[in-house]
C-alpha positions, 0 to 999 in steps of 0.5 A: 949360074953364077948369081944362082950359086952366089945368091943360093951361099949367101942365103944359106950362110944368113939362115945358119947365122940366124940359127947361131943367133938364136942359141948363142946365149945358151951355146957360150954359156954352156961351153959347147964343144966346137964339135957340137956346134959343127954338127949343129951347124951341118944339120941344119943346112938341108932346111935353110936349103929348102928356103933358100932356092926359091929366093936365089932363083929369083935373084939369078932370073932377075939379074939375069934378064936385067943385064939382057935389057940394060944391054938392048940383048932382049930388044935385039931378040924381040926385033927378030921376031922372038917372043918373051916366051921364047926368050924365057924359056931358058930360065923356065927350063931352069926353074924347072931343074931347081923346083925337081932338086928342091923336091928330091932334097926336101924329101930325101934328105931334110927329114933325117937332117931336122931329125939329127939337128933336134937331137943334136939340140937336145943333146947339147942343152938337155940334162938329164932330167929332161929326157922325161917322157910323156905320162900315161902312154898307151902302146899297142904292139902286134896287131892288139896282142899287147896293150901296155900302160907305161906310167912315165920312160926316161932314157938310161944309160946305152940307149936302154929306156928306164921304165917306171909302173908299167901294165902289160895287157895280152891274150896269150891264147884264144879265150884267155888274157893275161894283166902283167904289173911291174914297178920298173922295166927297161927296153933295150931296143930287141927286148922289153924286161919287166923287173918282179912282174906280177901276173895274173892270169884269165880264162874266159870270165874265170880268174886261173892263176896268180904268180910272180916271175923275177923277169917277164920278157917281151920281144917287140920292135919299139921305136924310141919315139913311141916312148918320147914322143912322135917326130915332128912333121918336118921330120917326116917324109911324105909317105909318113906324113900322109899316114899321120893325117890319116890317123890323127883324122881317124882318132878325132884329132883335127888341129894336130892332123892340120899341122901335119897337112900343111906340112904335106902341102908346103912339101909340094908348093914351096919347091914349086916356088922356084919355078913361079918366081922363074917366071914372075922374076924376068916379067918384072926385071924387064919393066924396072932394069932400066933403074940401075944394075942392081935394080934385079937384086931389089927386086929380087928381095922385094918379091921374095919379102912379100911372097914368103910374108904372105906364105907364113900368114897364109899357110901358118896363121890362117891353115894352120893355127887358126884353121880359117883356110884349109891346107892345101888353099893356105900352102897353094894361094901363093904360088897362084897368085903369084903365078896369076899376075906373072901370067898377066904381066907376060901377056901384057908385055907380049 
């Protein structure tokens, strides 16, 4: 437990470090409120987590199991007719504990954490020129009763949503439509208020009537993504993702439907990881303790250098970007690999 604990800190201390890194030019240029940068901070703490429990669940197996052989504990257990299995079985058990955690926190507390770090970043390095949305955004609203065509949406002040050339498409009863124009718009997150809306006004194939109304209102529920773009995939449950992929497939949108199904996978393997490397990490330990005391700790590091720098190529470079894998076999191959051989070497020193 100990090593876990330390090797867990450490890990995550290094990967926030890494990110104070990375922004540290813009953070002491711009004078950031110490506040901020502790928000910064604590949001991004659940994703370094998600990393960091497979690397200190290898370095806790392995100095682990290294200490019981430096000190003849695993020959004592052997002699006595006690198998490796069997020896292991507590380290496997918590494998098993930390991959279930690593699942539950990666789901239920990750996505809203990245979601509040990325907003926390926007806030802190945005102007105000830079909250423009996408141009020429097509929203339907109720089922296809509203169609609206939104040339471009800035934030405003108190949460509103500053709406520029604005089309409102609708069928307000059976047989006939209806075209709204307005040059602004604002949404307030309960209504959506069209400033001289000019409309017109259609039934059947027969124009009815043209008139100008001071305000036109609309009470849909909106979110401010829709306005400013989808969340990311690490922001996703997986319930939200596995609906992304369908919908992204059904609009013909392949590359982005497998950016969003890798991340679905890597939801499933990279916990997973702790329980390979529960069983790969003692295997190995065994066969090198006797170089040194720390010889766990190395090795620990040599494994996880080469998992996680096989993972990135074949999850994010082959399944991802270049689409030569699919995703469940870029997120997976890893984990059996890694469990292959670490299979291998049980029953080869059994």
């Amino acid at each position: 437990m100990a090593p876990f604990l330390v090797g867990t800190v450490s890990v995550v201390i290094m990967f926030l470090a890494n990110t104070l890194i990375t922004y540290s030019q813009q953070l002491f240029k711009k004078e950031i409120e110490p506040e901020a940068v502790a928000q910064l901070i604590l949001f991004s703490i659940p994703t370094a987590l998600n990393l960091t429990l497979p690397i200190a669940v290898t370095i806790a197996a392995g100095l682990a199991v290294s200490r019981l052989t430096r000190e003849n504990e695993l020959t004592a257990m052997r002699a006595a007719g006690i198998s490796l299995k069997r020896a292991f079985a507590p380290i496997l058990l918590m494998g098993l504990v930390v991959s279930v955690f690593s699942f539950w926190w990666t789901e239920s507390v990750r996505p809203e954490a990245e979601a509040r770090a990325k907003d926390t970043l926007r806030k802190i390095f945005a102007v105000e020129e830079a909250f423009t949305a996408r141009s020429n955004i097509v929203i339907k609203l109720d089922d296809g009763r509203y169609h609206l065509s939104i040339g471009s949406a800035q934030k405003g002040p108190g949460g509103k949503v500053l709406i520029k050339n604005i089309l409102v498409f609708s069928k307000p009863a059976r047989g006939k439509d209806q075209i709204v124009q307005a040059a602004t718009a604002e949404y307030d997150g309960r209504l959506l208020i069209l400033e001289q809306a000019r409309i017109w006004e259609f039934d059947g194939d027969r124009f009815a009537e043209f008139k100008v109304k001071g305000q036109y209102i609309i009470s849909p529920r909106i979110s401010l993504e829709t306005f400013f773009g989808q969340p990311l995939p690490g922001e996703q449950t997986i319930q939200e993702l596995r609906e992304k992929v369908s919908e992204l497939k059904s609009m013909g949108i392949l590359h982005r439907a497998r950016e969003y199904e890798v991340e679905y996978h890597n939801r499933f393997s990279i916990p997973f990881a702790c329980l390979v490397f529960a069983l790969f990490a003692p295997i190995f330990a065994v066969r090198f303790s006797r170089g040194g005391a720390f010889i766990g700790v190395l090795l620990s590091i040599v494994i996880v250098f080469l998992y996680y720098n096989m993972w990135l190529f074949s999850a994010e470079v082959l399944a991802n970007r270049l689409g030569w894998l699919s995703p469940v076999v870029g997120s997976w191959l890893p984990n059996v690999l890694f469990l292959f051989v670490g299979l291998v070497a049980l029953w080869r020193s059994e």
